[in-house]
PARO-272131 format. One record per residue (C-alpha): x, y, z; residue number from 1; residue in one letter. Coordinates in nm, 2 decimals, m for minus. Layout:
<recs>
- X  Y  Z  nr  rest
- X  Y  Z  NUM  a .
...
</recs>
This chain:
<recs>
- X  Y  Z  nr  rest
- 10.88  13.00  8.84  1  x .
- 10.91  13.07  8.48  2  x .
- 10.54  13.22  8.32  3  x .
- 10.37  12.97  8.13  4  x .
- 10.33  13.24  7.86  5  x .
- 10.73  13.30  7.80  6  x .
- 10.77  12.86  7.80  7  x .
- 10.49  12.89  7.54  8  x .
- 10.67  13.13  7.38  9  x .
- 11.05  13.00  7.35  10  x .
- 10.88  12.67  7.21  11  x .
- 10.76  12.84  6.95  12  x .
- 11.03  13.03  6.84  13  x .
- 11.27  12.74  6.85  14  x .
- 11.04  12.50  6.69  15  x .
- 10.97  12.78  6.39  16  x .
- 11.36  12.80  6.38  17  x .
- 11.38  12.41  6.29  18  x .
- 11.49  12.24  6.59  19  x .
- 11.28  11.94  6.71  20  x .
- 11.21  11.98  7.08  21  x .
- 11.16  11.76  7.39  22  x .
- 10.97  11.96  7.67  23  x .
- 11.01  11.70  7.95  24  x .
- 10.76  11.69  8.27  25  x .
- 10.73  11.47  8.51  26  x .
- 10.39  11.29  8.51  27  x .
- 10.10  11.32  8.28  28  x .
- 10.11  11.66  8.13  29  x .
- 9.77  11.68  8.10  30  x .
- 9.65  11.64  8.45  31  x .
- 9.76  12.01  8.64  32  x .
- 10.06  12.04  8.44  33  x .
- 9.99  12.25  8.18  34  x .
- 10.01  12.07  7.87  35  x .
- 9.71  12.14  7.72  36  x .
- 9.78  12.49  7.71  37  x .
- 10.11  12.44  7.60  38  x .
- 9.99  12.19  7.30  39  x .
- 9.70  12.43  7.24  40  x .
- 9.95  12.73  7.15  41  x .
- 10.20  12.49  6.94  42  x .
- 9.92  12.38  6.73  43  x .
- 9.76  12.75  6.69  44  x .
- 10.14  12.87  6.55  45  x .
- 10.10  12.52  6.34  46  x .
- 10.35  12.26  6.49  47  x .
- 10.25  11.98  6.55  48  x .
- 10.31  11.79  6.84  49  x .
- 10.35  11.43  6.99  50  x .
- 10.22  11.37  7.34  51  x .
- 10.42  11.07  7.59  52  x .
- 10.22  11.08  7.91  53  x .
- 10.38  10.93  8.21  54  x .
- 10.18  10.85  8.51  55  x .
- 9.99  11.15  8.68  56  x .
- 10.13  11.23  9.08  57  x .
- 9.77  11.16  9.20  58  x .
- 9.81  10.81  9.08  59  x .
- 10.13  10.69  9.12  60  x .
- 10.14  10.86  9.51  61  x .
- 9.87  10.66  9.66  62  x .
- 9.95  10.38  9.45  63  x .
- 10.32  10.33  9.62  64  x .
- 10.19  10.34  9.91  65  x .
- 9.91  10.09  9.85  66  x .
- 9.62  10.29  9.88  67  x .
- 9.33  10.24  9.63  68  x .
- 9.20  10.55  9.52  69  x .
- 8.85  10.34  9.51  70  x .
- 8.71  10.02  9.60  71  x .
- 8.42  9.88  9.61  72  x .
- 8.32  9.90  9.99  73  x .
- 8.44  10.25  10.02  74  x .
- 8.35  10.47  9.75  75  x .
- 8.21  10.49  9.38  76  x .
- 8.43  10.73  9.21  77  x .
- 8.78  10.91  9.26  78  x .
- 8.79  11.30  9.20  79  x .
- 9.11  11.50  9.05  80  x .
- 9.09  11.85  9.19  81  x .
- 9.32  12.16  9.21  82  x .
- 9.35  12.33  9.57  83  x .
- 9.46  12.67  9.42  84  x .
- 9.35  12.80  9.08  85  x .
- 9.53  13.04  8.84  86  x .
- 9.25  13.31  8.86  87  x .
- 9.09  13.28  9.22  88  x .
- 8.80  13.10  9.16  89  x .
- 8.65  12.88  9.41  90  x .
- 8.60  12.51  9.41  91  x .
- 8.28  12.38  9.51  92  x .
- 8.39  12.21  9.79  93  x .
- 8.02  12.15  9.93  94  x .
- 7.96  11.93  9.59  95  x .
- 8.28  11.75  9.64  96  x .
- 8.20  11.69  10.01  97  x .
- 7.84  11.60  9.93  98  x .
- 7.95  11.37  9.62  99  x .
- 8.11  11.04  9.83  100  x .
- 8.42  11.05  9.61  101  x .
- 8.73  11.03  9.67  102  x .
- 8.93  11.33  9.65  103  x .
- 9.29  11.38  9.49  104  x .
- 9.40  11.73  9.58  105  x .
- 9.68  11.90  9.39  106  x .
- 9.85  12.18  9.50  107  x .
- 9.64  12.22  9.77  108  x .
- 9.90  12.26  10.04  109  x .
- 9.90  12.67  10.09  110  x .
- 9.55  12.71  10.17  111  x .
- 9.50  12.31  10.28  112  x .
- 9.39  12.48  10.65  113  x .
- 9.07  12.66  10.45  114  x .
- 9.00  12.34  10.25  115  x .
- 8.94  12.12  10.53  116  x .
- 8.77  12.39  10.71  117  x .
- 8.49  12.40  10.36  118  x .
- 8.47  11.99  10.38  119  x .
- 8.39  12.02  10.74  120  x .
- 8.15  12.28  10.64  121  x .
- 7.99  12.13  10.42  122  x .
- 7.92  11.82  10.61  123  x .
- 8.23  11.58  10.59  124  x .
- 8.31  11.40  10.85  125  x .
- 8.62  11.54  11.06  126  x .
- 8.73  11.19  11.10  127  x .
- 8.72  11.13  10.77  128  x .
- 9.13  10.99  10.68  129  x .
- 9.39  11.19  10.50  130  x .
- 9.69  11.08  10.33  131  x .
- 9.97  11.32  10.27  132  x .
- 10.23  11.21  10.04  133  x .
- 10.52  11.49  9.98  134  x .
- 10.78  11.43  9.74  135  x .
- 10.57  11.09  9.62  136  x .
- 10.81  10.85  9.44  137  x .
- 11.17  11.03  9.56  138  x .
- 11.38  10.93  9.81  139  x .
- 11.31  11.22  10.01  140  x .
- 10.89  11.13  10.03  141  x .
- 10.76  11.18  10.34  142  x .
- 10.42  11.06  10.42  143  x .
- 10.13  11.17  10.74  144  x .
- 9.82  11.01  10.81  145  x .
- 9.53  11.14  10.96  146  x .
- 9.21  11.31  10.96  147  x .
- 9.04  11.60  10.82  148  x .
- 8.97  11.74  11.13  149  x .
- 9.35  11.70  11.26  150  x .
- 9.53  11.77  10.92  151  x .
- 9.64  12.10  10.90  152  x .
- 9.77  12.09  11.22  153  x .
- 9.96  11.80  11.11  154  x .
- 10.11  11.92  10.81  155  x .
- 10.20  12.24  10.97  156  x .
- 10.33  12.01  11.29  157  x .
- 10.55  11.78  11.04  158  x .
- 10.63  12.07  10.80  159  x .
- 10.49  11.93  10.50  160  x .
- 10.47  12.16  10.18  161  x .
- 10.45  12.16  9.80  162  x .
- 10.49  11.97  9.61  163  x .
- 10.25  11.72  9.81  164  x .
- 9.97  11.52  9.71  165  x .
- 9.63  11.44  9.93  166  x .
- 9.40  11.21  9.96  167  x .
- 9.08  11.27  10.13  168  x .
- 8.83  10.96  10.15  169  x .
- 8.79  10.61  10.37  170  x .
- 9.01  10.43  10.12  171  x .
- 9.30  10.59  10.31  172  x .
- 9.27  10.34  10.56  173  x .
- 9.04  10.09  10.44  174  x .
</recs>
């Protein structure tokens, strides 16, 4: 993939140059997709910038498929959270676990075997459902449903990858 710092860059220079620009994502840039930085270094060279979010991947994917992300009788809250971060650092998966939320996990799919092993660590349930949703929204989505304790199995059994989306919590099947 290209490095966020040369994208960063070319906008610059061809915004500086005169030309109006269109940087087109799908989703809400601002949930994992890196618009932020991207706005941040476009407003530090002095260009200013209009935002048109669309509708984040960890919404619309367990949305089409008609599963609430919460709801009443199942949980209080919905958490957004990255499975892999740019510099290493480790999400407190014990908190998230411990917290009753449900979880929305983005790029999560390299290491997904060592996340569920943390949640199981920290106390989650092993039956606790999991929706996969690959390719949410194309024609090529592909969808599993299980549990914690059988999903990496699963995913690696079905040969599910990036770009997926998963959904950890009882609303899954509620």
């Amino acid at each position: 993939s290209t490095p966020q710092s040369f994208i960063e860059q070319l906008m610059i220079r061809e915004a500086q140059r005169g030309h109006v620009l269109v940087r087109l994502k799908g989703g809400d840039p601002f949930i994992f997709g890196r618009g932020g930085e991207e706005c941040f270094a476009l407003a530090a060279a002095g260009i200013s910038v209009q935002v048109i979010n669309g509708i984040t991947a960890g919404l619309a994917a367990p949305s089409g498929l008609g599963i609430p992300l919460t709801h009443r009788a199942a949980c209080r809250g919905v958490a957004f959270v990255t499975g892999h971060t740019q510099n290493g650092a480790a999400v407190d998966w014990r908190a998230l676990a411990d917290s009753g939320l449900t979880l929305v996990i983005y790029m999560g799919m390299a290491n997904f075997a060592a996340i569920t092993d943390e949640l199981a660590a920290a106390g989650m349930a092993k039956s606790m459902p999991v929706a996969v949703i690959h390719n949410a929204t194309l024609p090529s989505q592909r969808t599993l449903v299980t549990t914690l304790g059988d999903a990496a199995a699963r995913i690696a059994q079905e040969g599910l990858g990036s770009p997926s989306i998963v959904v950890v919590g009882e609303v899954v099947t509620h």
